[in-house]
N, C-alpha and C positions, 0 to 999 in steps of 0.2 A: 883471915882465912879460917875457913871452921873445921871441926876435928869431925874424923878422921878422913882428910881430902885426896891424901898419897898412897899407893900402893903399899907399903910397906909398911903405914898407919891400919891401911885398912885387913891386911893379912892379919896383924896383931891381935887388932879388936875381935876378926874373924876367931879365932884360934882361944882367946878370952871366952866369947859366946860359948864358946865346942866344950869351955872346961879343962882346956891346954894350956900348957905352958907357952907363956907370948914372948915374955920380955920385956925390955922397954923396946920406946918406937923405934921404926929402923931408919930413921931418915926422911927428908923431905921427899925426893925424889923430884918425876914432873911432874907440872903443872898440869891440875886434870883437865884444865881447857885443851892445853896442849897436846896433853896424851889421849884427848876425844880428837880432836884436827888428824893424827897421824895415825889414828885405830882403823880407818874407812869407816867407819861407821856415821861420823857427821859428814860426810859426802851422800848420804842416804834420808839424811833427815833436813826437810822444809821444801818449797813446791820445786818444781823441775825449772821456772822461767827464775825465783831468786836463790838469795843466797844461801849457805848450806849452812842452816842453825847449830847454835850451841847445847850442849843438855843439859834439862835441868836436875840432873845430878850428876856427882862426877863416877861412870860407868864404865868406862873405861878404864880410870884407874882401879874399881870396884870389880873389873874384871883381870886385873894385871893381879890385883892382893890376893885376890882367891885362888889363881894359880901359886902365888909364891906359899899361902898358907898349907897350900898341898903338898907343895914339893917340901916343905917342915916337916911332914909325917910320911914322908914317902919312907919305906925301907930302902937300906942300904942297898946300891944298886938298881934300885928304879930309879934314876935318872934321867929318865924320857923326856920330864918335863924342865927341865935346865934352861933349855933354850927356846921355849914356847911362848909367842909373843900372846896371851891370854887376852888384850885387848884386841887385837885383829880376827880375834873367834867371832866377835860380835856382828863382822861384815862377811865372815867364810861363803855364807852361799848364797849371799848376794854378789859376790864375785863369781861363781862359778855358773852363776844362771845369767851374768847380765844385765841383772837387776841395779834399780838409779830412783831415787825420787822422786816423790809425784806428790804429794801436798796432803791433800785429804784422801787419796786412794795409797794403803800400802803398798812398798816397793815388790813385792811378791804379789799383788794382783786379789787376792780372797778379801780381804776385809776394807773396808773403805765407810768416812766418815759423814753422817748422816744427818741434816736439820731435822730437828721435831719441832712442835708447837713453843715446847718448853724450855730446850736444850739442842746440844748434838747426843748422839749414840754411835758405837761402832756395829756396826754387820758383818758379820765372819761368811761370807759362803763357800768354805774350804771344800767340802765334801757333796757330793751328788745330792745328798740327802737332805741337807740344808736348803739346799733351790726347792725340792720339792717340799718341803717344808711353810713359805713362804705365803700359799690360800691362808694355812691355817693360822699363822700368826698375823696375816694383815687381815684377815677376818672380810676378804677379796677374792677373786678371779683375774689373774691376769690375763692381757690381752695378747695380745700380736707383741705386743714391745719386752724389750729387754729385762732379765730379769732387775737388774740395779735399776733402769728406767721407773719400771715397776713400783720397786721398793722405792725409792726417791721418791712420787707422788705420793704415795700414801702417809710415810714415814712424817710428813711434812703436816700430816692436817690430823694427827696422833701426840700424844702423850709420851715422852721421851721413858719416862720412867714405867709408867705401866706398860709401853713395848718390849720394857729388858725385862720386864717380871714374867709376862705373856712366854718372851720367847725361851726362858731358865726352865720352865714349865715345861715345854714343848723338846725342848734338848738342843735348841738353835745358841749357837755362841754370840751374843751380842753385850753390851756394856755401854752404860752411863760414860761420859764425858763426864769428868769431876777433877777439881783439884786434890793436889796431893792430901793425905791426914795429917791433922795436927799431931797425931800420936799413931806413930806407925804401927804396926805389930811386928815382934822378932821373925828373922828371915828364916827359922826353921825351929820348930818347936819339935822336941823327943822323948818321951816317957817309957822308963823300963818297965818292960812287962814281960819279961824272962831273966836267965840264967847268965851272970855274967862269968867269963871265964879268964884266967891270966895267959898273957902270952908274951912270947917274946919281942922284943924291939924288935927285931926283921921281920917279923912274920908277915907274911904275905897274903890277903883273902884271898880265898874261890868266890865270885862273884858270878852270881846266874840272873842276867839283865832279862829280865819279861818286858822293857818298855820299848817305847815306838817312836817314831818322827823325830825328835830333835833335842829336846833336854834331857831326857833319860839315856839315848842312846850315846849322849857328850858325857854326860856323867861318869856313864861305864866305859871309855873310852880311854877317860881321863885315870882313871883308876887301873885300867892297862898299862898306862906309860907308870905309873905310881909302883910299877911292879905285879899287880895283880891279876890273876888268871880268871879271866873271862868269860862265861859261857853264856851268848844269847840266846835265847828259849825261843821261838814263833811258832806260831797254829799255823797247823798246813790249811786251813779253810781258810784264814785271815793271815796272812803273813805280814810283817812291818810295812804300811802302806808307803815308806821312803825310799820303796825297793821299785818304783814306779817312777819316781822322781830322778833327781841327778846321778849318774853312777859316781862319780866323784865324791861328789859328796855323802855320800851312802858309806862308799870305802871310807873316806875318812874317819866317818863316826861309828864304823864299825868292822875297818880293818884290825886283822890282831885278835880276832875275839873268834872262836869256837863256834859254830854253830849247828843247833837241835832242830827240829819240825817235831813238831808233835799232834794228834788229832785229838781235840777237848772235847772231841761228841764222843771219844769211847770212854771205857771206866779204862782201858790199859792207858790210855793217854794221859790222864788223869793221876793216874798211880805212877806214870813214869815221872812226871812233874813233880806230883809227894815226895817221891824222891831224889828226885835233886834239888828242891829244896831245902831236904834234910839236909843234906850233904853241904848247904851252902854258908857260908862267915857274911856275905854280904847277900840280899836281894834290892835288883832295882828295879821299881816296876811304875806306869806314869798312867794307867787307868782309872776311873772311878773305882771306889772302893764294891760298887757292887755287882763288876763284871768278873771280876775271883769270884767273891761270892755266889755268884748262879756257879761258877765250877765246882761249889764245896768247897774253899781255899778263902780260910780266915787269915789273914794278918796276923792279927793279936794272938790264932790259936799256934798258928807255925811258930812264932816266934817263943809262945809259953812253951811249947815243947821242943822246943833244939836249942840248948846251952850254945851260948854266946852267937846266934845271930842274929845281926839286925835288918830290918825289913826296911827300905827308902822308898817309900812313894812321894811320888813327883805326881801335881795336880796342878788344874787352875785357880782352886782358888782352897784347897786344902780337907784334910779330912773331916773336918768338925762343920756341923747342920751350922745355917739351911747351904752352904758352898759348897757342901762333897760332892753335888749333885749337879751342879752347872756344869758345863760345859765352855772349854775355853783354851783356845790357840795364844799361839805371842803375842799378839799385835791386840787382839782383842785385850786381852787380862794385863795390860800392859799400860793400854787407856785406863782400864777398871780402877788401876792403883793412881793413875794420872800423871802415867807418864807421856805428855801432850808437848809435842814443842807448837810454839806459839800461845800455849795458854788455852785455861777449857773456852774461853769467849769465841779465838779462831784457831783451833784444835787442826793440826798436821802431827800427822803419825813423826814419828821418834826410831829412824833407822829400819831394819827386817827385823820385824816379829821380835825384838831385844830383849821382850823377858823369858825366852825362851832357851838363847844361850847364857842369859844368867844365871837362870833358875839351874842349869844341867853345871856351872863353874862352879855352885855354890852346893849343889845337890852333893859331888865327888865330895867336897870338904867332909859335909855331916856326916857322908859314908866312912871315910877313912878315919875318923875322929872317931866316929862310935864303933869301931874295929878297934880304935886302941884303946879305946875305953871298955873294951873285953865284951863290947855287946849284950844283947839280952835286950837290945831297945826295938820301939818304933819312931821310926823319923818320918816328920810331916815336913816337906817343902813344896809352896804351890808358887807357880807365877805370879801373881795378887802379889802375894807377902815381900818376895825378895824384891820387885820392883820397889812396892811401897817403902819397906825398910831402908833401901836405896836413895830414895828421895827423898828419906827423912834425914838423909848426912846434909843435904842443903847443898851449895855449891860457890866458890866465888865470883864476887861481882865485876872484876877488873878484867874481863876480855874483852876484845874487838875483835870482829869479822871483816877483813875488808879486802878489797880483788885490788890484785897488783901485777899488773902484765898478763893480763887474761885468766890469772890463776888467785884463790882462796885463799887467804891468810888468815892465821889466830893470833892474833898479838896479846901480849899478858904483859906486866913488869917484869917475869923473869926470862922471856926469851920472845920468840916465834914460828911457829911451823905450820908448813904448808897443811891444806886440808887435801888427804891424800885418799884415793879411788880404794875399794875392799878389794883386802888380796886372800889367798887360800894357801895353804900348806899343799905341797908333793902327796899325792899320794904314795904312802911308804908301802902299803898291804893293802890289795884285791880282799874286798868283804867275801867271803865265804858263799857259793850256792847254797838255797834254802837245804835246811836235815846233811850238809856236807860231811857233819860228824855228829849224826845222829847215833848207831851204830857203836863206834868208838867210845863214846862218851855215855852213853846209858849202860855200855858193856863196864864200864872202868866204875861211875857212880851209882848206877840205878840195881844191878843185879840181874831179876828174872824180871824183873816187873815189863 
């Protein structure tokens, strides 16, 4: 069995990476086969007619470590996360939607897996924009038929690879089918470029989340229960577009947390944001790096000038050229790294969108780390990397899948357990209406501005 396969290996290793003290390993634990069977999340992954595949990495337990690595640096008192089964995050709102496997179409429906000439590619058509988007990358007109109809004829008499280039270019999310790297790259890369500061073991951040959709808003979420005070930022013109999707799960990832509205077309808006920035120990934010930027809102410059905070951007595929600039959901940048169950030859998606609550388990770590590391940093975590790095742990070879009385089994040498349907936490807290404590909280951090 290869290192590190258990949660409590991989919390360690996590927490090594960060620059923290690990210890030795904590133990075996389960079996990642097994603790993938009882996560939901392989009841999500391979087609709807067979059986429900294995990962080919162990993600589950990769998502159980990064919770235990957190709750290591949680202050005294954040406790939240105690009892938080961190693998069963991975199937949250595929439970809460209904959502079940479908082979080569994601279990959430936008992105589905496509022949080219040369290869498969994934197609993300998450957003309005992307359909319309679809003349100019197939360099076509469609007709009366469907837009995947569409994309499926053309896709197929096309170049797999100069389609993902075409459409990186154009701002459409799609990806190469590939196998995993021989040589992963680390799941979060950070460089100081400010003021670090000492602080106390309990100290608690202010965290002001500017991100959206699902791995930033898990991120700051998770860093709620770790103790820390929350403050979610949104533009009244654009507000978090997940405030359209499930109410549940909206609450979930963003019960607990404070919320601002602010307008990015005025200079007041702008300067209220300046400052609460200032005021902030943690930002998390999961945009391109150059949609701040049209605001006036550098990174690099916020962080040079406020002693001890650090900036987390969540991306798809990270800040550094030519990838800061693609465009990329779970399910897509999840392929990208290869995480394919069945292999790239016959490519079936790998659960809902999976690098998306990875990317946000593993996001909360770098954040709370580079908080007790006194900050002054910038932290890079893109979906690509923490899938990739993920699949570079490898996985073992001794499961079996096999149906017994109608129902999935995992069978391994050291146990068995059923392959169990994705469940969701209670909603503990009703997410905040958009600006609910805009007022409040510009009164208390921002000043006149």
């Amino acid at each position: 069995m290869q290192e590190p396969t258990h949660a409590g290996r991989h919390a360690d290793a996590l927490l090594r990476d960060c620059g923290m003290c690990a210890g030795p390993p904590s133990g075996s634990g389960l079996h990642p086969d097994l603790a993938w069977a009882r996560s939901g999340a392989m009841s999500l992954t391979g087609r709807a007619d067979g059986p429900p595949l294995l990962a080919p990495a162990p993600l589950a337990s990769a998502a159980q470590g990064a919770i235990e690595a957190l709750a290591r640096l949680a202050a005294p008192g954040g406790d939240g996360l105690a009892r938080l089964d961190g693998a069963a995050l991975l199937g949250e709102r595929a439970a809460l939607l209904g959502l079940a496997r479908r082979g080569t179409v994601a279990p959430g429906g936008s992105c589905r897996l496509l022949r080219a000439q040369d290869g498969w590619l994934a197609l993300n058509l998450a957003r309005a924009d992307d359909v319309a988007l679809l003349p100019a990358w197939l360099e076509a007109e469609p007709g009366a038929e469907d837009p995947w109809e569409f994309s499926a004829a053309q896709v197929k008499r096309a170049s797999a690879t100069a389609l993902v280039e075409r459409a990186r270019e154009l701002g459409l999310p799609a990806a190469l089918v590939r196998s995993p790297l021989l040589d992963p790259p680390p799941w979060q890369r950070w460089t100081v470029c400010g003021t670090r500061v000492e602080r106390a073991d309990d100290a608690r951040p202010l965290v002001v989340d500017l991100s959206s959709l699902w791995a930033g808003p898990l991120a700051a979420s998770l860093l709620a229960l770790a103790g820390a005070r929350v403050i979610k930022v949104e533009s009244l013109e654009r507000p978090d577009g997940a405030r359209g999707g499930s109410p549940e799960f909206f609450s979930l990832l963003n019960g607990g947390k404070q919320n601002v509205a602010l307008d990015f077309r005025s200079e007041q808006g702008i300067a209220q944001l300046r400052a609460l920035l200032a005021r902030a120990d943690l930002v998390i934010e999961s945009s391109r790096p150059r949609a701040l930027v049209q605001l006036g809102v550098s990174a690099e410059r916020v962080v040079a000038e406020t002693p001890g905070l650090s900036w987390v951007g969540i991306s798809g595929y990270g800040r550094r050229e030519p990838g800061a600039h693609w465009v990329a959901f779970g399910d897509d940048a999840g392929i990208a790294a290869g995480l394919a169950g069945g292999g790239p030859d016959a490519p079936l998606f790998c659960s809902d969108a999976v690098a998306d609550p990875l990317a946000g388990l593993h996001a909360a770590l770098a954040a709370l780390a580079s908080f007790r590391r006194g900050g002054g940093e910038l932290v890079d975590v893109s979906l690509h990397d923490v899938a990739s790095h993920l699949l570079g742990l490898g996985r073992a070879r001794d499961a079996r899948v096999r149906e017994r009385d109608g129902a999935w089994w995992v069978e391994t040498p050291d146990g068995r357990e059923p392959v169990v349907e994705p469940r969701a936490r209670s909603v503990a807290q009703t997410a905040r209406p958009l600006g609910a404590d805009s007022e409040s909280v510009l009164a208390e951090l921002a000043g006149r501005c």
